[in-house]
DSSP file (Angstrom, degrees, kcal/mol; ACC not computed):
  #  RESIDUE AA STRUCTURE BP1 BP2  ACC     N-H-->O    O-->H-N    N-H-->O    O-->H-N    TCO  KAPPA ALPHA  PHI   PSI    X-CA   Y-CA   Z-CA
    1    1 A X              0   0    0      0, 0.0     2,-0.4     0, 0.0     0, 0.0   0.000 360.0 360.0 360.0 126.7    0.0    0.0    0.0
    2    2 A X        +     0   0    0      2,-0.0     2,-0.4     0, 0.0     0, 0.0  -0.858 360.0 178.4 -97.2 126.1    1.4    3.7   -1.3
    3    3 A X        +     0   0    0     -2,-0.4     2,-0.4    10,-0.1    10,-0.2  -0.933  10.4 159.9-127.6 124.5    0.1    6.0    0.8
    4    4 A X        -     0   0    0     -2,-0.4    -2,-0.0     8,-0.1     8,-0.0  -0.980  36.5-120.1-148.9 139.1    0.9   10.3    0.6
    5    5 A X        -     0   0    0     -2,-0.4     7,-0.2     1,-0.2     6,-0.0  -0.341  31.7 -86.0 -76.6 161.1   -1.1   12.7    1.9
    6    6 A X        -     0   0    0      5,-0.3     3,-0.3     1,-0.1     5,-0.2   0.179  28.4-123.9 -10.1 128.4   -2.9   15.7    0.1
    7    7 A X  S    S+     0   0    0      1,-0.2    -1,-0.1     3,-0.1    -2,-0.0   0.359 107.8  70.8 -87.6  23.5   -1.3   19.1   -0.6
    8    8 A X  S    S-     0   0    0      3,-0.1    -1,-0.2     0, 0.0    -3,-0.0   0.654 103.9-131.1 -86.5 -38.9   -4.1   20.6    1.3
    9    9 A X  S    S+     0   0    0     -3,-0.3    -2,-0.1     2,-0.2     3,-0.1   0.247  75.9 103.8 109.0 -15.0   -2.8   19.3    4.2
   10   10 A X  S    S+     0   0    0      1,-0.1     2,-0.2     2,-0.0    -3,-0.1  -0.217  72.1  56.2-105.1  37.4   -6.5   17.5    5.5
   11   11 A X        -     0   0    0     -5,-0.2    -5,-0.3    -6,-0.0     2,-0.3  -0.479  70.0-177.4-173.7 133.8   -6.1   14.2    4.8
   12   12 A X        -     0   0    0     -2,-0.2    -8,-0.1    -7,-0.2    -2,-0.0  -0.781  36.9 -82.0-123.7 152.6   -3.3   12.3    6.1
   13   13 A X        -     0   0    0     -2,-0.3    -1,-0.1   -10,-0.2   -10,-0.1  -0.092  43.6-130.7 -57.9 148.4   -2.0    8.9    5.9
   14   14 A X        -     0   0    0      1,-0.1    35,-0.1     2,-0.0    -1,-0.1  -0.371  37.2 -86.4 -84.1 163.2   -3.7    5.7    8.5
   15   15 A X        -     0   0    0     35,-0.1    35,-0.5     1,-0.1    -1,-0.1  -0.518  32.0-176.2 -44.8 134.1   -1.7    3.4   10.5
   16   16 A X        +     0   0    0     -2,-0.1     9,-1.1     2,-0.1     2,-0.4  -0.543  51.0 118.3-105.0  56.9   -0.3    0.2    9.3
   17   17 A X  B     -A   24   0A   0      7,-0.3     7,-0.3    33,-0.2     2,-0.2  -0.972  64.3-126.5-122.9 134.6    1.0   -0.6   12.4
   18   18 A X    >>  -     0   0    0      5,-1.5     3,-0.8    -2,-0.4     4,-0.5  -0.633  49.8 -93.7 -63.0 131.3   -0.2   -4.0   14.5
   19   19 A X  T 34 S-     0   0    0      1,-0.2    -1,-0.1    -2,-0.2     5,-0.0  -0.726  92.6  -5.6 -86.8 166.5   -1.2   -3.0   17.6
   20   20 A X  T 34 S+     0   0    0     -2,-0.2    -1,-0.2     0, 0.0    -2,-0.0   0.608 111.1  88.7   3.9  56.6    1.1   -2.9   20.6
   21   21 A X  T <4 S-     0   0    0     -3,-0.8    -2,-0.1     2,-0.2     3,-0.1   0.511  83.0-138.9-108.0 -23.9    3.8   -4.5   18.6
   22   22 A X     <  +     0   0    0     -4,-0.5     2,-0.4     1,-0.3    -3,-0.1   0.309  64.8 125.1  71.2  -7.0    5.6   -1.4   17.1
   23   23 A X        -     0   0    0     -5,-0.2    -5,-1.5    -6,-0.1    -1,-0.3  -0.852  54.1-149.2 -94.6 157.1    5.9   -3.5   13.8
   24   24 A X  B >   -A   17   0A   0     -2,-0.4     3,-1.4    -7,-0.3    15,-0.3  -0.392  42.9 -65.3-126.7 157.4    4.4   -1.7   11.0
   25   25 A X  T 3  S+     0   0    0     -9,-1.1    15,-0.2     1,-0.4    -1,-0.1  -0.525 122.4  26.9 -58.2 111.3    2.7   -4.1    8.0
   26   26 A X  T 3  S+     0   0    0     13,-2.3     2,-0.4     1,-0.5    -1,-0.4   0.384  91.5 119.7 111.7   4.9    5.0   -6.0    6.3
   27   27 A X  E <   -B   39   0B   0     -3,-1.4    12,-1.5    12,-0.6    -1,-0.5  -0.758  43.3-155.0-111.4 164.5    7.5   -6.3    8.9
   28   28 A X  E     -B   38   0B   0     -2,-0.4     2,-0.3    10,-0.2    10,-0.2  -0.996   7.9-172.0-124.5 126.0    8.7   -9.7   10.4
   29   29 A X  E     -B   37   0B   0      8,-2.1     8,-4.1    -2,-0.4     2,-0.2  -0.960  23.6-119.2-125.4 160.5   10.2  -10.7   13.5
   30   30 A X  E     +B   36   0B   0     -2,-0.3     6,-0.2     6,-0.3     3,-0.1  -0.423  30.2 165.1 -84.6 130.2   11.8  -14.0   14.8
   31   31 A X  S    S+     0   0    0      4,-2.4     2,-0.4     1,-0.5     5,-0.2   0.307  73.2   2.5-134.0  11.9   10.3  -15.8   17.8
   32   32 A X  S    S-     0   0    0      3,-0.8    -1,-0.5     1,-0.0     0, 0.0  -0.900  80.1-102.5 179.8 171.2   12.0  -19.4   17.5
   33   33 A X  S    S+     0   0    0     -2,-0.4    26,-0.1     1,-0.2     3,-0.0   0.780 127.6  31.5 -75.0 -20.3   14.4  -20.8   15.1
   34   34 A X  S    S+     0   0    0     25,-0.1    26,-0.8    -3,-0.1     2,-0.4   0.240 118.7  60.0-117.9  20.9   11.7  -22.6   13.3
   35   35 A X        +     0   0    0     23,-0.3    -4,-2.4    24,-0.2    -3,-0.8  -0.993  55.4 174.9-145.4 132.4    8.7  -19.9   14.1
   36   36 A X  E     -BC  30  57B   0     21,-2.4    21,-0.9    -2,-0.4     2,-0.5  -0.954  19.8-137.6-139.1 160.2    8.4  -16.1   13.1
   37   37 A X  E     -BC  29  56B   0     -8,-4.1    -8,-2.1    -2,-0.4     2,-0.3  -0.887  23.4-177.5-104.4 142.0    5.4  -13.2   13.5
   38   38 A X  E     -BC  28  55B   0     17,-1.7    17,-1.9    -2,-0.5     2,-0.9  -0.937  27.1-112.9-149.9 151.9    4.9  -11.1   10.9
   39   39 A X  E     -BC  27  54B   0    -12,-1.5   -13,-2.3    -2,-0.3   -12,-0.6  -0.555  39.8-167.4 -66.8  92.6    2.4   -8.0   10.3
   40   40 A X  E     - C   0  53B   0     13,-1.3    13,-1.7    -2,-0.9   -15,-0.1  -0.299  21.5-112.9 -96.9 146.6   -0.2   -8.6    7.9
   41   41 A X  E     + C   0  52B   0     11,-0.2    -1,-0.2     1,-0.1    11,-0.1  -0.327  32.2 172.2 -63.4 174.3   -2.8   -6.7    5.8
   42   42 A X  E     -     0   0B   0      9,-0.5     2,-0.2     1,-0.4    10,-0.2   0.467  45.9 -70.2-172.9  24.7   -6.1   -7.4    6.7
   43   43 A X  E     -     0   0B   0      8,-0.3     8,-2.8     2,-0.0    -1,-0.4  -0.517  40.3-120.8 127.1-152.9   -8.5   -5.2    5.0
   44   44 A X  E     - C   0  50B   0      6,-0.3     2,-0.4    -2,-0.2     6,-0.2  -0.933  19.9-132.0-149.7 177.0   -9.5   -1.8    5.2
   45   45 A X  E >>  - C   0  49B   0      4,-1.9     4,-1.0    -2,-0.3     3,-1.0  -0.968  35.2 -95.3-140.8 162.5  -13.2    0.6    6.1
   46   46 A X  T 34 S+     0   0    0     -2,-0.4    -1,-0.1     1,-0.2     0, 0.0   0.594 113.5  59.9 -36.5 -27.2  -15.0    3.1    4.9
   47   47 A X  T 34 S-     0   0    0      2,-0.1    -1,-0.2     1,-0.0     0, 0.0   0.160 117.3 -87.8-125.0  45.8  -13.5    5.6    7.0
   48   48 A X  T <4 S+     0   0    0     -3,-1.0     2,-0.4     1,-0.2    -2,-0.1   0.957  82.3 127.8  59.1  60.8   -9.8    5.5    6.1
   49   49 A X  E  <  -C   45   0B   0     -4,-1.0    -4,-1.9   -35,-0.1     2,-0.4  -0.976  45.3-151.2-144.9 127.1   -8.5    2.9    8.5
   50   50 A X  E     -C   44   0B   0    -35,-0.5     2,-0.3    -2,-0.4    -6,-0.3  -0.801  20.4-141.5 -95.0 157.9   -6.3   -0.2    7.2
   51   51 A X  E     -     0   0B   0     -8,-2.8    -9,-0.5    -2,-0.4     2,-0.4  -0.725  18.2-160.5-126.2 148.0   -6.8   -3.0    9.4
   52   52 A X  E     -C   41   0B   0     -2,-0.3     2,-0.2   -10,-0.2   -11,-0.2  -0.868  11.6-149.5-132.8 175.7   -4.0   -5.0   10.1
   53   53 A X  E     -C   40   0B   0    -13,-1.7   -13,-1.3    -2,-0.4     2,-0.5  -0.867  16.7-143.0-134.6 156.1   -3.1   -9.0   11.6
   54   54 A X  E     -C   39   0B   0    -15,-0.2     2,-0.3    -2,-0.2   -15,-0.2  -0.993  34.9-164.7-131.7 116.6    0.0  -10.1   13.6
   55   55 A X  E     -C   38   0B   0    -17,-1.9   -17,-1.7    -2,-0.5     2,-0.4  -0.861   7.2-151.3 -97.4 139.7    0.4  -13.9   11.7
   56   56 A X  E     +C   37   0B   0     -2,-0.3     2,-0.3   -19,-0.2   -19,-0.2  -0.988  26.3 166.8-111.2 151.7    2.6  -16.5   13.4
   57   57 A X  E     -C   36   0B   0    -21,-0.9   -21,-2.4    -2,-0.4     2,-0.4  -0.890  32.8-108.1-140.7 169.1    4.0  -18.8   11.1
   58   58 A X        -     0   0    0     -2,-0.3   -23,-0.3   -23,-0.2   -24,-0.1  -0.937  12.1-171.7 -96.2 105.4    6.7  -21.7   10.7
   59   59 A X        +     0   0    0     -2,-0.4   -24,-0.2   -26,-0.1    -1,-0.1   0.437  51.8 114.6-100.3 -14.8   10.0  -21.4    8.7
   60   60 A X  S    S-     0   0    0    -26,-0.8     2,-0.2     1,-0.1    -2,-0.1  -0.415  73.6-114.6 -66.5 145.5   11.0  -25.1    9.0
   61   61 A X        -     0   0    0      1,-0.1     2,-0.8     2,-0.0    -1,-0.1  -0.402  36.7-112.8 -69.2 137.4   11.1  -27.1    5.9
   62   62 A X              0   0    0     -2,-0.2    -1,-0.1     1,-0.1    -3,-0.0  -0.803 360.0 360.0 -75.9 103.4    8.5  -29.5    6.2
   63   63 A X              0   0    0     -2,-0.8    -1,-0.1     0, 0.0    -2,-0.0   0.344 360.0 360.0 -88.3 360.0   10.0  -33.3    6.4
């Protein structure tokens, strides 16, 4: 998502940010060797708010 605000100066970009994680959409961090979180889209509303997901997933190869 590109987001830049107006040169009017009334309308400004939303949050992509998970909340209370500090990671921003798109970002990944490491919780195990074989496990990581990362900050997902997860739609948007009507009234200029993206909605976001904190995914955990597994980075091991499947045997």
């Amino acid at each position: 998502l590109d987001c830049a605000p107006n040169t009017l100066g009334n309308l400004t970009c939303p949050s992509m940010e998970c909340s209370s994680t500090g990671m921003t959409m798109g970002n990944r961090s490491t919780v195990t060797s074989c496990q990581e979180n990362v900050c997902s889209y997860a739609g948007y509303t009507n009234n200029n708010t993206i909605l976001t997901t904190m995914i955990s997933q597994s980075t091991c190869p499947v045997s």
